[in-house]
N, C-alpha and C positions, 0 to 999 in steps of 0.2 A: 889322095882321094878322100873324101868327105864321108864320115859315117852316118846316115839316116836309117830311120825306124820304116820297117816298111810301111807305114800308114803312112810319114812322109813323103814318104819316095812314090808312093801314088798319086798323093793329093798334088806333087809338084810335077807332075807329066811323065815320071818315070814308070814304064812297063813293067820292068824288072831291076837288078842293082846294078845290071850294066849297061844300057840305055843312057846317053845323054838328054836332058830335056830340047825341046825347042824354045826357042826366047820367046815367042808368040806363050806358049802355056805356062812361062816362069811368069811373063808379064801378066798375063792374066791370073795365075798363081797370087804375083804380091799385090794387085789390085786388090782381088775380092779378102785377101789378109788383111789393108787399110781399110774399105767397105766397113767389116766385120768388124776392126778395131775400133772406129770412129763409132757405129752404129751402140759399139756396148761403152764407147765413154760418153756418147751422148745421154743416156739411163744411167750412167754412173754403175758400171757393172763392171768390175774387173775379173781376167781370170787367174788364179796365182795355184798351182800345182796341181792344176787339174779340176778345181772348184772354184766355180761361178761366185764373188762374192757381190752381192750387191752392199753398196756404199751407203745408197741414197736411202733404203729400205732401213741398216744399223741406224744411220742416224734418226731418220724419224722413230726407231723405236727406241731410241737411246733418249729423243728428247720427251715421247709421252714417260719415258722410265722416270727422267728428271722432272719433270712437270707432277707428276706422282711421288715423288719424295718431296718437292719445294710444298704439297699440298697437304703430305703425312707430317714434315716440321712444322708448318705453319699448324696443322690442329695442337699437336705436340704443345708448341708455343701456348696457344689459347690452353690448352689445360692444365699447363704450367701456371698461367696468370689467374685461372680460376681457381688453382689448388694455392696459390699463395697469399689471393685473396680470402679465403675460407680460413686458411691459416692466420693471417690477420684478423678474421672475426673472432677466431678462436681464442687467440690470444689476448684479443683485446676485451672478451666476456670474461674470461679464465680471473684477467687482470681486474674486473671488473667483481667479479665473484669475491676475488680477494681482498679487495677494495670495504666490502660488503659486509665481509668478515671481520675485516681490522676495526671497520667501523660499529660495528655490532657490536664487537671485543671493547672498545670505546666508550659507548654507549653502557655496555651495563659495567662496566667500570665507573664511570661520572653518576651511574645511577647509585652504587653501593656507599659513593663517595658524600653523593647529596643526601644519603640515607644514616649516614653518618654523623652528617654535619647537622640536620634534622635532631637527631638523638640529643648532641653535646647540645642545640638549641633549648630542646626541652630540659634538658640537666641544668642547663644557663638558668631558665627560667625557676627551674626549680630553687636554684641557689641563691638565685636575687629575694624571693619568695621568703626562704628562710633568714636571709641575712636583716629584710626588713621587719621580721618577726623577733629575729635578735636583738635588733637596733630598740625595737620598742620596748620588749624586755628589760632590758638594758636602762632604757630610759626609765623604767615602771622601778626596779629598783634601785636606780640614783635615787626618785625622789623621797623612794622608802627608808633608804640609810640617809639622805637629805635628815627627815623627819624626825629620823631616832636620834642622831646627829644632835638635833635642835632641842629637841625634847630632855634627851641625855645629859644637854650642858645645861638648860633650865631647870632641872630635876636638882644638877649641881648646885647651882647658884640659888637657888629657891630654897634652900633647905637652910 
């Protein structure tokens, strides 16, 4: 003998536990079961341990779920690209700044350099200055000892 739940045992034409059904109300019994089964695969509704799951319901909310993350990466994405671009301006000012610097650094380096060379210029010029004032000197008393020279040896011979 067959164990059913007394709700089955109703819903299949049984009075009580010990009643046999009639094939008329079994028949009709597994009809409206097909009916009922068909009607909830048609909606995509299945029932599994007592609760009604609808199918067609998870998945459209599984694909607005997906549809809403493919929307949250892709901003994700774009503020990624904007933050790497920013980082590349940054880097490339930063680099620029240093640039600016080195050059600067540079600059008044060549400046103390040419201020330098300026100096020795004026020292140059000083020394050429004196050397032509030596030179003349120089020349003023050759022809002074020239003279005494001459003078000296006619002084000799003269006498």
């Amino acid at each position: 003998m067959r164990s059913m739940s007394a709700s089955s045992e109703k819903s299949e034409g049984y009075e009580s536990g010990n009643e046999q059904p009639s094939s008329r109300s079994r028949l009709q019994s597994a009809s409206s079961v097909d009916q009922t089964a068909e009607s909830k695969s048609d909606v995509g509704d299945v029932e599994e341990n007592g609760e009604l799951i609808d199918y067609k319901a998870l998945y459209e909310a599984s694909r607005v779920e997906i549809e809403n993350l493919k929307m949250q990466l892709q901003k994700k994405e774009e503020t990624l690209h904007s933050t790497k671009a920013a980082l590349e301006r940054f880097t490339n000012a930063t680099t620029k700044n240093s640039l600016s610097e080195l050059e600067k650094r540079e600059r008044r380096a060549m400046e103390r350099r040419m201020s330098e060379m300026e100096e020795e210029l004026k020292l140059l010029q000083k020394f050429k200055t004196e050397n032509e004032r030596l030179r003349a000197e120089n020349r003023a008393l050759t022809r002074v000892v020239s003279k005494l020279t001459t003078s000296a040896q006619n002084q000799l011979h003269g006498k």
